[in-house]
C-alpha positions, 0 to 999 in steps of 0.5 A: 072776617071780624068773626073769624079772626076772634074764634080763630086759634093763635097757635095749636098746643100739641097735647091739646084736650090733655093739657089738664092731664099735663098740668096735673102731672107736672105739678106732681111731678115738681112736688116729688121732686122737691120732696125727694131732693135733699136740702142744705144743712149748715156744716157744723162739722158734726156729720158723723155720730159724735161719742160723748167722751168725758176722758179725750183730750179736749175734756181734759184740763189744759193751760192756755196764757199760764191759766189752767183750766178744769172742764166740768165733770157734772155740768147738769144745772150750769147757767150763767151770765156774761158776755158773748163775743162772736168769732168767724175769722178761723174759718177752716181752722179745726175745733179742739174736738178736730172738726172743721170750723164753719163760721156759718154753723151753730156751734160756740167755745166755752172754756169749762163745758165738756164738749161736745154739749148742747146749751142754750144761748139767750141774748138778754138785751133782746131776749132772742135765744139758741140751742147749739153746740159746743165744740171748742175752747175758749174764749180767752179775752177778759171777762168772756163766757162764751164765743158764738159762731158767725151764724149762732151771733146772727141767729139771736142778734149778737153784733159785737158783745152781747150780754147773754145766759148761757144754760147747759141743756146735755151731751151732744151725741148725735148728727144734724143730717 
């Protein structure tokens, strides 16, 4: 009796000598499925090919508070160093490009870079940098450079103001999808 209770079957598995081939196939199949499946990516607003355009609107000088302000014709070689703040509360608000702000995204505000344009943010207090984009105006506090998104502030540890550099790398013309 003792002997057949340990060589007996506790339950009958219905594909019985094709469980290798089963087990193979699923795994095949989950891998194919998670390769084909399309991943998120954070919505920046850029889910289109963007022109650069250095005569639009928003690479036009402009006043804001009774200052005038001239975007920068030839931004090659710009790098400076100041202050970031970071801004998330406008979320749904529309950049000065038009596009929808996402406070998760990668993009910043920068009162003079022609936009759209790729720069290079580095958090000099920790030495953690970002490449993003540049799609809005501003900031327009006192003695700040650069306004970060939710996300760009997070993603080099921006809690509040941070002493950073900021590094024009080029013009934006392309799509993050």
């Amino acid at each position: 009796m003792a002997f057949q209770l340990l060589h007996k079957k506790p339950y009958h598995l219905p594909f019985g000598r094709n469980f290798g081939f089963v087990a193979v196939l699923a795994i095949v199949a989950t891998m194919l499925f998670g390769c084909s499946s399309k991943q998120p990516v954070p919505d920046d607003g850029f889910d289109r090919v963007i022109e650069f355009k250095r005569d639009a609107p928003y690479n036009r000088s402009y006043q804001v508070r009774g200052k005038r302000y001239y975007p920068l014709t030839n931004p090659n070689g710009y790098k400076e160093r100041g202050i970031a703040s970071w801004y998330g509360a406008e979320s749904g608000n529309r950049t000065a490009m038009g596009v929808k702000f996402n406070p998760e995204g990668l993009s910043a505000a920068h009162k003079t870079l022609p936009l759209p344009s790729r720069v290079k943010v580095t958090n000099l207090q920790n030495g953690r940098s970002i490449i993003l984009v540049v799609n809005d105006r501003g900031p327009f506090a006192k003695n700040r450079l650069i306004d970060l998104s939710k996300g760009a502030a997070k993603a080099i540890g921006v809690k509040g103001l941070a002493e950073v550099e900021v590094e024009y790398i080029g013009e934006y013309a392309g799509s993050n999808r």
